[in-house]
N, C-alpha and C positions, 0 to 999 in steps of 0.2 A: 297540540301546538305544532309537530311536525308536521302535521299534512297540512296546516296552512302555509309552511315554509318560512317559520320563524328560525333568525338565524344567530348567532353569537351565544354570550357568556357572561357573567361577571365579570370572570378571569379575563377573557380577549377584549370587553369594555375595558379596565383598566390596563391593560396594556398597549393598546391601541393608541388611549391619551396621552399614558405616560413617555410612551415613544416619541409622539407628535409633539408635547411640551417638554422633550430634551431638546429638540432640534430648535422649535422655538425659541425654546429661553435664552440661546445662546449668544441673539443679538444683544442681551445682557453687556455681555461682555467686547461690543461689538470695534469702540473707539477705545477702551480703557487701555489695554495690552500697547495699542498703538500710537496711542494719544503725545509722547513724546516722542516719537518722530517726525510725526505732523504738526507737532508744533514745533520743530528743527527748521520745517520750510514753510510757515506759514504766520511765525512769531504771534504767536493767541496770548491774553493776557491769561491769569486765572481764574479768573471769572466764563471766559470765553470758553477755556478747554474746562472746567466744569459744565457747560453748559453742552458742548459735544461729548464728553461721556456720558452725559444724563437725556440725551436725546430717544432714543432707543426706547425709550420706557415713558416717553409723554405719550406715544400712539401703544405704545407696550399698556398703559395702565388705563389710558382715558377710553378707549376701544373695547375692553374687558368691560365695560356700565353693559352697552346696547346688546353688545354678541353674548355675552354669559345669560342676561334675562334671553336672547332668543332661544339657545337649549329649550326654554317651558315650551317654545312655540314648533321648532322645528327637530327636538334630540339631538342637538347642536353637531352631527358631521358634518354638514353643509357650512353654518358658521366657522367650523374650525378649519376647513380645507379651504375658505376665501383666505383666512387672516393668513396662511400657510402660502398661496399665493402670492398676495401680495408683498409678502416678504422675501420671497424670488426675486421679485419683480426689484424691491429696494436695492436687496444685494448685488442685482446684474447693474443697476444703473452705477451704483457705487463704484463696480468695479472696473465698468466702460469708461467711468470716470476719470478714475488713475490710473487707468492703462493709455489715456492721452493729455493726463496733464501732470501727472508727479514724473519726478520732482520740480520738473524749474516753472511750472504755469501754473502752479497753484492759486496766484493772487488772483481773489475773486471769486473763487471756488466754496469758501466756508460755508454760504446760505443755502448752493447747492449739495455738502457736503451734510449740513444739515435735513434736507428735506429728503434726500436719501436714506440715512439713519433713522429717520422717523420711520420711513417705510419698511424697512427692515427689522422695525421693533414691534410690528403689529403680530409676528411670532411671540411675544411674547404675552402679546392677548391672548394665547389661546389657554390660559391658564383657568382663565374664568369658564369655560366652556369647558375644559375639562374635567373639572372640577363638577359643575351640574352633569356630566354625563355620568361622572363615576355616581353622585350622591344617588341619582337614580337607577344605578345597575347595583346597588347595595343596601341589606336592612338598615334600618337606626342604629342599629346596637353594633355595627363595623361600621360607622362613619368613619370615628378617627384612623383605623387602621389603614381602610381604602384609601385615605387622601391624604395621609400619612404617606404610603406608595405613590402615591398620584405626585404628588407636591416634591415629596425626599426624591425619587431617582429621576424625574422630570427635570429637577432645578437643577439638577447635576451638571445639566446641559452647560449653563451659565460656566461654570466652575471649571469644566475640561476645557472650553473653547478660550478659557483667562488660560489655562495652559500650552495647550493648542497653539496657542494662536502667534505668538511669541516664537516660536520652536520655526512653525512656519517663517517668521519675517525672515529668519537668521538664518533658514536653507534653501528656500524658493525666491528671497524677494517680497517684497513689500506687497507689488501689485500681484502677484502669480498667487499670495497669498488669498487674498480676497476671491478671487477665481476658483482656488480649491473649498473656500467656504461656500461658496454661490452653488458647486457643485454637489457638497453636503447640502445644503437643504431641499435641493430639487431631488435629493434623492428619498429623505425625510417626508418630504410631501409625497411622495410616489407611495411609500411604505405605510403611510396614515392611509392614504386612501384603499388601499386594500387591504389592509388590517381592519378598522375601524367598522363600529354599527352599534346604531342607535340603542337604547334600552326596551323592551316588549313593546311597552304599552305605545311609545312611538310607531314601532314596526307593524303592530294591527290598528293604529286608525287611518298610518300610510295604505294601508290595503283597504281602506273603507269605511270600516268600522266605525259606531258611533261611538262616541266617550266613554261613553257607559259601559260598552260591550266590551272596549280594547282595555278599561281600567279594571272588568271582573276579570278578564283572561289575562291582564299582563299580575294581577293579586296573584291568579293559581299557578303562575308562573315563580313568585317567589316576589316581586316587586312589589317596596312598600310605601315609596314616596312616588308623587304625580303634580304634576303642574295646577297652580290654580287658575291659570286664563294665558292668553296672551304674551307676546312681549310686554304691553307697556302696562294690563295688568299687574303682570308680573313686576315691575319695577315700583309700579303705583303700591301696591298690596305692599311688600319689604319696605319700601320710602316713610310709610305710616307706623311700622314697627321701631321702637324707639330704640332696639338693642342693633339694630342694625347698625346704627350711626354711632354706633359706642364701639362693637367692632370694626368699623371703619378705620376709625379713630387709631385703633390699637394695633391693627395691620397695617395703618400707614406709618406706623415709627419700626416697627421690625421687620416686613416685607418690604416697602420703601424702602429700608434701611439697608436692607443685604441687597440690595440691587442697590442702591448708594455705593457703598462700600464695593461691590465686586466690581463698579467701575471706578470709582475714587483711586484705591488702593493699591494700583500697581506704578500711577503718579504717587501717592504718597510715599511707598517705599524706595523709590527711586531719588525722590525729592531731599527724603531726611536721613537716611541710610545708605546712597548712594551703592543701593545695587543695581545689577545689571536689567535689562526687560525683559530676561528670561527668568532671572533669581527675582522680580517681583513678581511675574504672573506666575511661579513654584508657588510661592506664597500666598498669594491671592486664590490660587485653587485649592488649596488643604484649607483656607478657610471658607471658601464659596461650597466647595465638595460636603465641611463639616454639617455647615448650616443646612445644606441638602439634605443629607442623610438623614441628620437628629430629624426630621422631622417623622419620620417613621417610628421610630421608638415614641416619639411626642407624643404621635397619634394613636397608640396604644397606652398611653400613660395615661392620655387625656380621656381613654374611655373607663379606664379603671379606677381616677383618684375625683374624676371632674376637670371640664378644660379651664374652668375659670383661676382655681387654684392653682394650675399648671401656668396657664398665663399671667399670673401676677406674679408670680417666681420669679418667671423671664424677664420679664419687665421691671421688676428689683434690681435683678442680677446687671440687665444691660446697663444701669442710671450707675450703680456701682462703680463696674469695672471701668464706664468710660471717663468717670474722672480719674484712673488712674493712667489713663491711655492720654490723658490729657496732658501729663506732664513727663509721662516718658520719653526720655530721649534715649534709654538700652535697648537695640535691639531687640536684643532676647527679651525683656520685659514686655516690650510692646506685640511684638510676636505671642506672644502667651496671652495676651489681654486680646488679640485678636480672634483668637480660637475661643475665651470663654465668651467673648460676644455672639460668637459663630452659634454655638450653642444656646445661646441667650436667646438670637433670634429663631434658628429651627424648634427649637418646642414652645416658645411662641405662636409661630405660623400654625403648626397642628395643633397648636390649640383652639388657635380661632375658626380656623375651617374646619374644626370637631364643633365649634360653639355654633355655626353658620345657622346647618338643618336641625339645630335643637331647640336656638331661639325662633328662627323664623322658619317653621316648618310648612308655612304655608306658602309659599315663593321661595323655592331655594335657587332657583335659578335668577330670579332678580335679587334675591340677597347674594349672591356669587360675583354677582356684575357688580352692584354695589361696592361689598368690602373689596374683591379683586381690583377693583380698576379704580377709585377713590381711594384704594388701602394702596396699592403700590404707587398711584401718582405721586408717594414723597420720593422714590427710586427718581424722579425728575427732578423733584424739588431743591432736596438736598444738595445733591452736588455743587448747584451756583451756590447755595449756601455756606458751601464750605471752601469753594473758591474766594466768596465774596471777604472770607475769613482772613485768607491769604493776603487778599489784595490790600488790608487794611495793617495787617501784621508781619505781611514779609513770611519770612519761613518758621517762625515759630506758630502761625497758623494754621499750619498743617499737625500739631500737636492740639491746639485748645480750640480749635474744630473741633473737635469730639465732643466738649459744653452742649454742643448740640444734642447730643442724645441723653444727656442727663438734664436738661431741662424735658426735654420730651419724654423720657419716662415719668418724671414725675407727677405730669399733667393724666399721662394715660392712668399711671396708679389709683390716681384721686378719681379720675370717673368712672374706672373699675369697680374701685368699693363703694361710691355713694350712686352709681349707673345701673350695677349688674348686684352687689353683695348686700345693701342695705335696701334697696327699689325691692330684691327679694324678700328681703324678712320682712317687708311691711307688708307683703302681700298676701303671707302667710299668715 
């Protein structure tokens, strides 16, 4: 393998991503931190500023279908350093933006303020493609662990910059702000790109090799999962597997949901608690930060107990606590109900991304694109949803918004056990 000048690691595979989708994930939290001050000069209803928190994550989520399935086709560094790009590209425009029209010329600005965010949320596709990079630089039997890492310190991203970002407005200015972040990812992208590389069996058919040859040598290498065709193979093959669409399903109420929440949340806290936007986005990051982590511990639990059992826990747990989130109006109580959501959702997420290459082991890179980017398009969703909650109830709809994830767990429960828990015993 040396004298062909095969290059990388396990180790430097996952690190490589997980470095690339901190930086990414961050557009996360790209409007949430700031969202009431822009709407100080730009009067959004709540529906509206739902809809610019949750921007980020319509190119964040729907982007992750096509770029996660091309991983099978190209060992996705080439996909991961466009999506990394282009999200330069959002953030500078963003920031050229308000550096000639805030505060007093904003009128007008929303659709461009919009389409900017989009572009800047394509950082957060690269989750899908990290995700296929790690599955293949690792056996079966460390899935959950790898993307437990991959997903836990990646997602953190999202959680420091709800911190970040805030701290910023109130020592640099608004726009100087945005500039310092523009400048973080362009460094993020520089650090992927010379970190990063592909897994074996990409790296010898890059050098020639036929299929066959790069998938005996990248075996004796230690590699045990391989792509079955194509991109659109890839997505065809996963699309046909019926567990795919069940984790879909299930990633879209708990990933969805913590990117919901990690832009929701720093309006909500401000809205019903009347704290500051530095003491919401404190808040917002001890529970963006929690949901991060647990995923790493998830993803070792999930390989020891089973991820399905881990994920219906989760998904109990969230339908639970959020009807009590539903009617709190203490602080402290709702604070507490946010952190066991946090948790609710991180061993969740490793659940499912433990569940990914065990169901569909034959396309994990179009099951990646799939759950990834159809599983967090509710991180879009929700938000108008929960604006649209407001709009109809005034500010007690910032409390029984939460309805929302307790009908949505319910649904997932139920095609968990009769999808994945009874579809198995009949087949045994």
């Amino acid at each position: 393998m040396n004298a062909i000048k095969i290059k990388g690691s396990p180790a430097r595979g996952l690190a490589a991503a997980t470095l690339g989708f901190f930086f990414g994930s961050a557009a996360i939290s790209l409007f949430g931190p700031s969202a009431t001050k822009l709407n100080e000069v730009m009067e959004l209803s709540p529906s509206m500023l739902g809809l610019l928190v949750a921007i980020p994550t319509l190119s964040g989520s729907l982007l992750r279908i096509p770029f996660g399935a091309s991983v099978d086709e190209n060992g996705g560094r080439k996909s991961f350093l466009w999506l990394m790009v282009l999200s330069v590209i959002g953030l500078a425009g963003l920031s050229l933006l308000l550096t000639t029209h805030y505060p007093d010329n904003m009128e007008g600005t929303y659709w461009l303020i919009l389409l900017f965010g989009c572009l800047s949320g394509c950082g957060v596709a690269t989750f899908s493609v990290g995700a296929g990079q790690t599955s293949y630089w690792y056996p079966k039997n460390k899935q959950g662990f790898a993307l437990g890492i991959f997903g836990g310190f990646g997602t953190l991203g999202a959680g420091v910059f709800a911190l970040i970002l805030p701290v910023l407005l109130q020592s640099v200015g608004f726009v100087s702000a945005y500039h310092i972040w523009t400048a973080f990812m362009i460094l993020g992208t520089i650090l992927y790109a010379v970190i990063s590389c592909n897994a074996y069996f990409f790296q010898y058919r890059t050098k020639g090799f036929s299929e066959d040859e790069s998938k005996k040598m990248a075996t004796e290498a230690g590699q045990e999962l391989f792509p079955a065709g194509n991109m659109k193979q890839s997505l065809i093959i996963s699309a046909k597997i019926p567990e795919t669409w069940i984790l879909v399903i299930a990633y879209f109420v708990t990933f969805g949901g913590f990117m919901a929440l990690t832009a929701w949340l720093p309006t909500y806290w401000q809205k019903t608690h009347g704290l500051s936007a530095t003491q919401a986005g404190l808040y917002t990051a001890v529970y963006a930060c929690l949901a991060a982590l647990l995923r790493i511990p998830g993803g070792s639990i999930s390989d020891r107990i089973g991820g399905l059992k881990v994920s219906m826990f989760a998904i109990a747990l969230l339908g639970s606590v959020s009807i009590i989130m539903a009617f709190s109006s203490n602080w402290i109580l709702s604070g507490i109900c946010t952190l066991v959501i946090a948790v609710a959702f991180g061993l969740n997420n490793a659940a499912i991304m433990k569940l990914a290459p065990v169901y569909v082991s034959k396309s994990v890179g179009g099951a990646s694109g799939w759950v990834g980017g159809l599983g967090a398009f509710g991180g879009f969703v929700i938000p108008p949803v929960l604006g649209k909650v407001v709009d109809v109830m005034g500010i007690t709809g910032y409390y029984r918004g939460f309805f929302t994830f307790t009908v949505l767990s319910i649904i997932v429960l139920l095609i968990l056990y009769f999808g994945l828990v009874v579809r198995n015993k009949n087949k045994k």
